[in-house]
C-alpha positions, 0 to 999 in steps of 0.5 A: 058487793058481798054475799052476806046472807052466806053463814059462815062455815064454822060447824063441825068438819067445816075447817077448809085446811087446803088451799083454795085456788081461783082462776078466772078472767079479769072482772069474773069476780074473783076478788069478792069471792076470794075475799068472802070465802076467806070471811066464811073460813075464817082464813086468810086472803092472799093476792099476788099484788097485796104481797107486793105491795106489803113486801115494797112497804116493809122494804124487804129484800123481795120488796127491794127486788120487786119495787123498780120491776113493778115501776116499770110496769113489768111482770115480776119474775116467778122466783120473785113472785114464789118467795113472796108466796112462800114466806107467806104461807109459811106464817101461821094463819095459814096454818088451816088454809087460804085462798088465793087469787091472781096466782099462779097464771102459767102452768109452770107458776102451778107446778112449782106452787104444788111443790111450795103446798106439799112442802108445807103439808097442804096437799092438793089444792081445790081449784075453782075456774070461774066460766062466764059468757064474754058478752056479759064479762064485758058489759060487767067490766065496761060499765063499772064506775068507781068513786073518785073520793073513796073508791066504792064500785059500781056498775051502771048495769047492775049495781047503779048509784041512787044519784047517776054519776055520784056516789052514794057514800061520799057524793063523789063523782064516778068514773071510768078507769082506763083498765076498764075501758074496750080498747084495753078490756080486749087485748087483756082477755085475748092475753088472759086466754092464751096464757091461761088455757094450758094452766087450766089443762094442767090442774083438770089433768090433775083432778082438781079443777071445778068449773063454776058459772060466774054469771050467777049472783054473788051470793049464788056464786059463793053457795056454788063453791061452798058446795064444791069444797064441802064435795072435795073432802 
């Protein structure tokens, strides 16, 4: 679900030309407000699994790195996941900015990338860390449903299909992900916390975090982080 109704952000002194940073648990919305704040920019999206995928695809050398440690279900090593990082910024749409999400996750992920953003003259960048009540991020993460034939996402809480169990794309019929299952929501969220709370301790020692309410609607959420990148200048 996209926020649509946002303009996009095209006046004058609107260019993001930083880096633009989200951190949050798994299902606080992160993707959609990567993806929507990257379309009001008009700057690219990057995410840590997309750069996997196009480096494996390509069969580049990081993409030969990459591929048996992704097989295997491992965490690709920083060095690998950094070069991958690197090679992309360096492009140049990246030129005016980005956003980023699903990286860094560890302090040491986040000072080296500060090293990767002044090596390419972006400076600080804006961190926004989504805050939601995990009583609603497990409802949001439990009752999603996907489409079996094209993918749509659903939500039988608050997004639900006209016709229950199919899809209104395809009549597809929808389905539970294991990912997105109790048993396996939980030990994610208590490994999210563990490894996530010095990454957060870091960037607020460094004055760029923000904190955002990830329990407002889509397009709330998003005027909230327009807001505080226009605030940043």
């Amino acid at each position: 679900m996209e926020a649509r109704n946002v303009e996009p952000a095209h006046g004058p002194g609107d260019a993001l030309d930083r880096a633009v940073i989200f951190i949050g648990p798994p299902g606080a919305g992160k993707g959609t407000q990567a993806k929507e704040l990257a379309r009001l920019y008009g700057v690219p999206h990057l995410s840590s699994g997309d750069m996997f995928r196009e480096h494996v695809s390509r069969g580049t050398p990081l993409g030969l790195k990459a591929k048996p440690i992704m097989d295997r279900g491992d965490l690709v090593p920083d060095a690998i996941v950094l070069e991958m990082i690197e090679d992309r910024i360096a492009r140049p749409d990246c030129r005016h900015g980005f956003v980023i999400d699903g990286f860094p996750r560890t302090a040491a992920q986040a000072e080296r990338l500060s090293e990767l953003l002044e090596h390419h003259g972006m400076g600080k960048p804006v961190v926004i860390h989504f805050v939601i009540d995990r009583g609603l991020l497990m409802r949001r993460l439990t009752g999603r449903r996907m489409c079996s034939v094209g993918g749509e996402i659903y939500n039988i809480y608050d997004r639900p299909s006209k016709v229950p169990e199919r899809c209104d794309n395809d009549g597809g019929a929808l389905i539970q992900r294991y990912d997105d299952s109790e048993e396996v929501i939980g030990p994610r969220l208590k490994a999210y916390d563990q490894q996530t709370a010095p990454l957060v301790a870091y960037y607020r020692k460094q004055s760029v975090l923000r904190d955002v309410d990830a329990a407002a609607g889509v397009e709330e959420v998003t005027r909230r982080v327009m807001k505080i990148l226009r605030n940043a200048r």
